[in-house]
C-alpha positions in Angstrom: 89.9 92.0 73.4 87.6 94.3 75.4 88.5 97.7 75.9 89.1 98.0 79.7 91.8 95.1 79.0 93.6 96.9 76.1 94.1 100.1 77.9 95.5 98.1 81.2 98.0 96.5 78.5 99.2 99.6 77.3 99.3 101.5 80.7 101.7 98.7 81.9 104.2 98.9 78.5 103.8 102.4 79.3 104.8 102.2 82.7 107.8 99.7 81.8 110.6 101.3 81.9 109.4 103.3 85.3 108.7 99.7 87.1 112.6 98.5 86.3 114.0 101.4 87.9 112.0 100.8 90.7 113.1 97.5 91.0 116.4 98.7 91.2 115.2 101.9 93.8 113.7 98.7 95.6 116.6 96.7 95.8 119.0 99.6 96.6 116.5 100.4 99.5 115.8 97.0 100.9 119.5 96.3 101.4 120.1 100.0 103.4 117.3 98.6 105.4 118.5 95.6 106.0 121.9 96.9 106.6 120.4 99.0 109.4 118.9 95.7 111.0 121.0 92.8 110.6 118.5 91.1 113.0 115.0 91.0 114.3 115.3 91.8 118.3 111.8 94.0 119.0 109.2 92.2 120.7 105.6 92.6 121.2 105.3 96.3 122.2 101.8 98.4 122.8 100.6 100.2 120.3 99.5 104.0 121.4 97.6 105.6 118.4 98.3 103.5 115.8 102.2 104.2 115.9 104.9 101.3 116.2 107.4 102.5 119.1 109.9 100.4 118.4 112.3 101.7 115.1 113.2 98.0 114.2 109.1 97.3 114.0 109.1 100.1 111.6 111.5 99.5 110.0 109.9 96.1 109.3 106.7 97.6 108.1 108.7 99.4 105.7 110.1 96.5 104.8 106.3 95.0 104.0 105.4 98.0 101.9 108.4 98.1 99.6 108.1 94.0 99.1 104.2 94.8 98.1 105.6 97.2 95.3 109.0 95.1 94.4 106.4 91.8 93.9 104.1 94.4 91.8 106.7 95.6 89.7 108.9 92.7 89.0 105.9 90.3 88.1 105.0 92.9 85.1 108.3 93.8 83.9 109.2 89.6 83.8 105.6 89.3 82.2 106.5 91.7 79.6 110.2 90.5 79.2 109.0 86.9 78.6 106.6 88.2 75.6 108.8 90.5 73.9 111.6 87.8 73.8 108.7 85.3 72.4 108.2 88.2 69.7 109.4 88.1 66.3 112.2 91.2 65.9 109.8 93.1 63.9 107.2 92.8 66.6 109.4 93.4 69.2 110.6 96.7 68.1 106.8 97.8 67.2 106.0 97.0 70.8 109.1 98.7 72.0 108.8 101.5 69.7 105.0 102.5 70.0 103.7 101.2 73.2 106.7 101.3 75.9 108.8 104.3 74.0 105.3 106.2 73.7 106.0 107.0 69.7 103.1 107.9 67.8 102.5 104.7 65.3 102.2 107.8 62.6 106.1 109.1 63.6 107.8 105.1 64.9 109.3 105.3 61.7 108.6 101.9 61.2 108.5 100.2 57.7 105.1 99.5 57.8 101.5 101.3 57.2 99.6 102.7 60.1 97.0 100.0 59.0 99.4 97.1 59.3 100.9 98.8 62.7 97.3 98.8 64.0 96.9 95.3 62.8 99.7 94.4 64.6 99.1 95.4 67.9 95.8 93.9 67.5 97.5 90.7 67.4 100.3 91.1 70.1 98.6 93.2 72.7 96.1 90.1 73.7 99.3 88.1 74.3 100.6 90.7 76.9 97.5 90.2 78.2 97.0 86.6 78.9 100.8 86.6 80.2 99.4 89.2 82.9 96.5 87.1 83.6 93.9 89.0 82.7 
């Protein structure tokens, strides 16, 4: 596995638990939008200096930019969910332990050597990887 790819890997197990709570952030702010505009009713306005004019325009360009981060989020976290459920349990709590908790592989306090830990992610991490596509 090439470098570049193994440190996007573990930036995005890193970055798990952050892009569920976002989801949920997402979710909780998409509906108060939505609750605030029941209905589309602007129309085409003009556009002075790059502003919308119309509140239920920007409220649908809001809209736009939390779907772009929802979509992000939600397509790692599932890509990561489906892996670590394909995991043996051993596997799974390495990967849960080291690489999305942020434990040293020295202090997981896993029943295992370092060399064997190493070994390990060495194996798994390229699965994470071809579930994200890269």
């Amino acid at each position: 596995m090439q470098m570049h790819i193994r440190k996007f890997v573990l930036a995005e197990l890193e970055r798990y638990r952050d892009y569920k709570s976002q989801i949920e952030e997402y979710e909780l702010e998409r509906a108060e939008i939505l609750e605030s505009y029941p209905v589309a009713t602007w129309q085409k306005e003009r556009v002075s200096g790059g502003n919308i004019g119309d509140s239920t325009a920007n409220a649908a360009a809001r809209l736009e930019r939390l779907d772009a981060g929802y979509a992000r989020a939600r397509f790692y976290v599932k890509a990561i969910e489906r892996v670590l459920n394909s995991l043996p349990d051993e596997n799974r709590e390495l990967i849960e332990t080291v690489c999305i908790g942020g434990i040293p592989a020295e202090h997981a306090g896993l029943l295992m050597d370092r060399a064997t830990i190493y070994r390990r992610l060495n194996e798994i991490l390229p699965l994470f990887a071809l579930r994200m596509g890269l």
